[in-house]
N, C-alpha and C positions, 0 to 999 in steps of 0.2 A: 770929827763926826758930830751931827748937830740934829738930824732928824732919823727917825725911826720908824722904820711903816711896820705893822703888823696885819698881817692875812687872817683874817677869822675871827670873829668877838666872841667864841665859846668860851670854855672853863681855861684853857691853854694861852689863848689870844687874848684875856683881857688879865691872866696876869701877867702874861712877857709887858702889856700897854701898859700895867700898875706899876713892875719895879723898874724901865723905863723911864717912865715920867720922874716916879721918886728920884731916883738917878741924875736928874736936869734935860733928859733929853726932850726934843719936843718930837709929840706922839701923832699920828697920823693910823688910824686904827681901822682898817677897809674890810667891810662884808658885803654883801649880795644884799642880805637883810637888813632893813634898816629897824627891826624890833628887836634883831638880834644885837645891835649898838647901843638899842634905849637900853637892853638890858645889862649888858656889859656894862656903861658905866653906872649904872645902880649899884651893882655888886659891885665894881671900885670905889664908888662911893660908901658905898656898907664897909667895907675892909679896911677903909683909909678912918672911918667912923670908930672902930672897933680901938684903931691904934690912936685916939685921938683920948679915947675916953682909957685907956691903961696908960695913958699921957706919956706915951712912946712919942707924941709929937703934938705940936699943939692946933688947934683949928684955921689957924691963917696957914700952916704947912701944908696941911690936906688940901684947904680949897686952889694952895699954889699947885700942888701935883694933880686936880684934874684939870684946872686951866691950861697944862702942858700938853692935856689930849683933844686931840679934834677926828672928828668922824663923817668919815662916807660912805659909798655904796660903788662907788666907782674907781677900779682901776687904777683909773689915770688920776685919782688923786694923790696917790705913791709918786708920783713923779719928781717930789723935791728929795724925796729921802735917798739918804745916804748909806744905808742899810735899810734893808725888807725881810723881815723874818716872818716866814708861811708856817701857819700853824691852824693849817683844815686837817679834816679829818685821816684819817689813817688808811687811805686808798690812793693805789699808784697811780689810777690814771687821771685820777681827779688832779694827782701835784703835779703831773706831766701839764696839764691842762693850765694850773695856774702858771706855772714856771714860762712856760711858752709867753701867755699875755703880762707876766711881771717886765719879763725880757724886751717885751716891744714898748714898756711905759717906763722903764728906769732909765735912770738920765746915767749916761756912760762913766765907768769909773764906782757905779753904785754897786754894793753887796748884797747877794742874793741867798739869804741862807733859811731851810729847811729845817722846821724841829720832829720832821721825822724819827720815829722811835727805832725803826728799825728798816727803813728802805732804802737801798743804791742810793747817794748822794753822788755817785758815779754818772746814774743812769738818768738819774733829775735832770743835772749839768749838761748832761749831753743835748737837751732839748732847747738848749739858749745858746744864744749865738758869744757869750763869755762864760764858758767853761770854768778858766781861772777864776773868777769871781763868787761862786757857788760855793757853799758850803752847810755840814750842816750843826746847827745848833740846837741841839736838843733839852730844853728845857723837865725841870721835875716839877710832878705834879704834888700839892698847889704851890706854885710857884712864888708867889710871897712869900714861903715860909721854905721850899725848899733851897738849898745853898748850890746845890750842884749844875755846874752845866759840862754836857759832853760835847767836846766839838769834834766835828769828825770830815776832815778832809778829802774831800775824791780826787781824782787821780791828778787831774787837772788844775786842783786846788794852790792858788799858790802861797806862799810861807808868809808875805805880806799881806794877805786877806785872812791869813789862818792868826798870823798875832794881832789884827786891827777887832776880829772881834774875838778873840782872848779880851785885851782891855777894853771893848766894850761890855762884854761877861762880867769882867771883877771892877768895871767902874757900877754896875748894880749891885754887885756885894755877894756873888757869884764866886764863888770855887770852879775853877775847871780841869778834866782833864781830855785825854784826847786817845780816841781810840781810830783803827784802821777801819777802814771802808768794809768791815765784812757785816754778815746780817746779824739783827740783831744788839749789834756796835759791842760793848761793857756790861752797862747795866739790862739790859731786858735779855740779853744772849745768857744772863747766870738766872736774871730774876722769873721770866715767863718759863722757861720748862720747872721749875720749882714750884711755880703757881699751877702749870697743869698737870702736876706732880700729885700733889694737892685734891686736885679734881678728880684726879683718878683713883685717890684713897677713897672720894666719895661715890663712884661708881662700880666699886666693887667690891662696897657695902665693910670699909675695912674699919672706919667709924661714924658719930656723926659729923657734920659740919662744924658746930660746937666744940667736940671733943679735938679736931683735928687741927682747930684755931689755937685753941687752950694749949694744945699740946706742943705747939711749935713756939705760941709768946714764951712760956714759962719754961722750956724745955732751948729753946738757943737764945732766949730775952732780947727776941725781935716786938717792937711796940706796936704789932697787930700779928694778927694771922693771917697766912696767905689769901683764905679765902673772904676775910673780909675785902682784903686790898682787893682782890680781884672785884670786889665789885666797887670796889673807889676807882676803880680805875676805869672799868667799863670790859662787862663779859665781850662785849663785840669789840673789842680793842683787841684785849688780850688774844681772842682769836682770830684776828689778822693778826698781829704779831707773831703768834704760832705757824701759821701759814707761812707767811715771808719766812721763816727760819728752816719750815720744814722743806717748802721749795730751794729757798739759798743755798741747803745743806743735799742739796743733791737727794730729796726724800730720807733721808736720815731719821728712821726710826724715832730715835730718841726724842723726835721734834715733831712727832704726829700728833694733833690736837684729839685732846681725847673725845667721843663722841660725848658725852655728855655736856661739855663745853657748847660744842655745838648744838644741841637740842635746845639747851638755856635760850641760845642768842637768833635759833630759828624762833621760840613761842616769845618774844620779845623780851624776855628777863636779863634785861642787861645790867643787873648791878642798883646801885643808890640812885642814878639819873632816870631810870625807871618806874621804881618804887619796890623792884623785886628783881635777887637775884638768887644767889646762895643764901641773905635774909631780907626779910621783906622788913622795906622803912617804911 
C-alpha cells in the first residue's frame, strides 16, 4: 500500500491526511471545497509546527510529511489510491452518496473504508459494486493525538481487507480493535448514551454544567467531563449519533436523545466549532 485518499479536509480528514503522511504514505486529500484544503493543510502545518518546536521531530521532517500530501476538489483524483478513507460528515445519505462516486473512481482491488462513528458499514457497502472491499475505520478525535482505531467489518467484509487495514492502522502508530457491525460500534454505543446521560442531569435541573463535569473528572478520573467533550466533539454529532442508536435499537428508550440536546443543535450551539454550547469559548 503506497497511497491514501482521504474524503473530507475538516477536523477528522486532515488528521487521518497528518498521521498518514507521518506514516510515509503518500496523501491524496479530496474536498468539494478547495478553502476547506487551504485550511486543512494550515492546521497540518500548525500541528506538525507545534512537534517541531517540543523537538519531537525536526523541521526537515515536517516539511517531508506535507510534501507527502497533495490536494484536490475532484473525485477522480482518488483514483491511484490504494485505500480511501471517507471521513464527511455524520449523515447517511450523504456517505451513501459519496460511496456510490468513490466506487465508480477506484481503480479495482482498491479499499474503501468509512470513519463512520456509528453507521451500517453493512448498508455503506451495499451501495458499491465491491462489497468485500468496504470497511469501516473509525478514527478518534483529534487524531494526532489519539491512539485508537476501531475497525469494524460489514458483512461482506473480507478478512484480507479487514488485516490490510489493521497494518495500515498500527503502520500510523494506531491501536486497533474491532467491533461487530451493530450501531453505535464499541466506543460511542457506551460513550454517547453517557454523554446524553449527562444532558439530561442538565435538563432536569439536577445540577449545573460545572458541577456535573467536576463531578464525573474527580469522581471516576475521566480527564474531561462529559459535557465538555460533548461539545469537542460536536452537539450535532452527538445527536445524530443518538439517533442512529435510537433507531438501530429498534426505538429503545434508553437511546432517545434528550430534548435538550436537541434545542442546543436546533438554536445552532454546537459545541467549541461554534463558539457556544454547554460553554461558550
Amino acid at each position: 500500500m503506497d497511497v491514501i485518499g482521504v474524503v473530507g479536509a475538516g477536523q477528522m480528514g486532515n488528521g487521518i491526511a497528518h498521521v498518514a503522511a507521518a506514516a510515509g504514505f503518500k496523501v491524496v486529500l479530496q474536498d468539494v471545497s478547495a478553502d476547506a484544503l487551504t485550511a486543512a493543510l494550515a492546521t497540518i502545518g500548525k500541528n506538525l509546527a507545534r512537534q517541531v518546536k517540543k523537538e519531537r521531530m525536526t523541521q526537515a521532517q515536517a516539511d517531508a510529511v506535507l510534501a507527502q500530501i497533495v490536494t484536490t476538489t475532484e473525485t477522480a483524483g482518488l483514483s491511484d489510491a490504494d485505500l480511501i478513507v471517507e471521513a464527511a460528515t455524520e449523515n447517511v445519505e450523504l456517505k451513501y452518496r459519496i460511496f456510490e462516486g468513490l466506487d465508480a473512481v477506484a481503480k479495482p482491488g482498491a479499499i474503501l473504508a468509512t470513519n463512520t462513528s456509528s453507521i451500517s458499514v453493512t448498508a455503506i457497502a451495499a451501495r458499491t459494486s465491491r462489497p468485500d472491499h468496504v470497511v469501516g475505520m473509525h478514527f478518534m478525535n483529534p487524531v494526532p493525538v489519539m491512539k485508537l482505531v476501531e475497525l469494524i467489518p460489514g458483512l461482506a467484509t473480507s478478512d484480507d481487507v479487514l488485516q490490510t487495514v489493521k497494518s495500515a492502522a498500527e503502520k500510523m502508530g494506531k491501536t486497533t480493535v474491532v467491533s461487530r457491525d451493530i450501531p453505535g460500534f464499541i466506543v460511542n454505543r457506551v460513550l454517547m448514551p453517557y454523554i446524553n446521560e449527562a444532558v439530561f442531569a442538565v435538563y432536569e435541573g439536577i445540577a449545573s454544567v460545572e458541577d456535573i463535569d467536576t463531578a464525573m473528572k474527580l469522581g471516576t478520573n475521566v480527564p474531561m467531563g462529559p459535557l465538555t467533550l460533548a461539545d469537542f466533539i460536536g452537539l450535532d454529532t452527538c445527536l445524530a449519533i443518538m439517533k442512529v442508536l435510537h433507531d438501530g435499537m429498534g426505538g429503545d428508550s434508553k437511546y432517545r436523545p434528550c430534548p435538550l440536546l436537541t434545542k442546543y443543535v436546533e438554536a445552532g450551539w454546537l459545541g467549541k466549532k461554534s463558539g457556544r454550547g454547554f460553554y461558550q469559548y
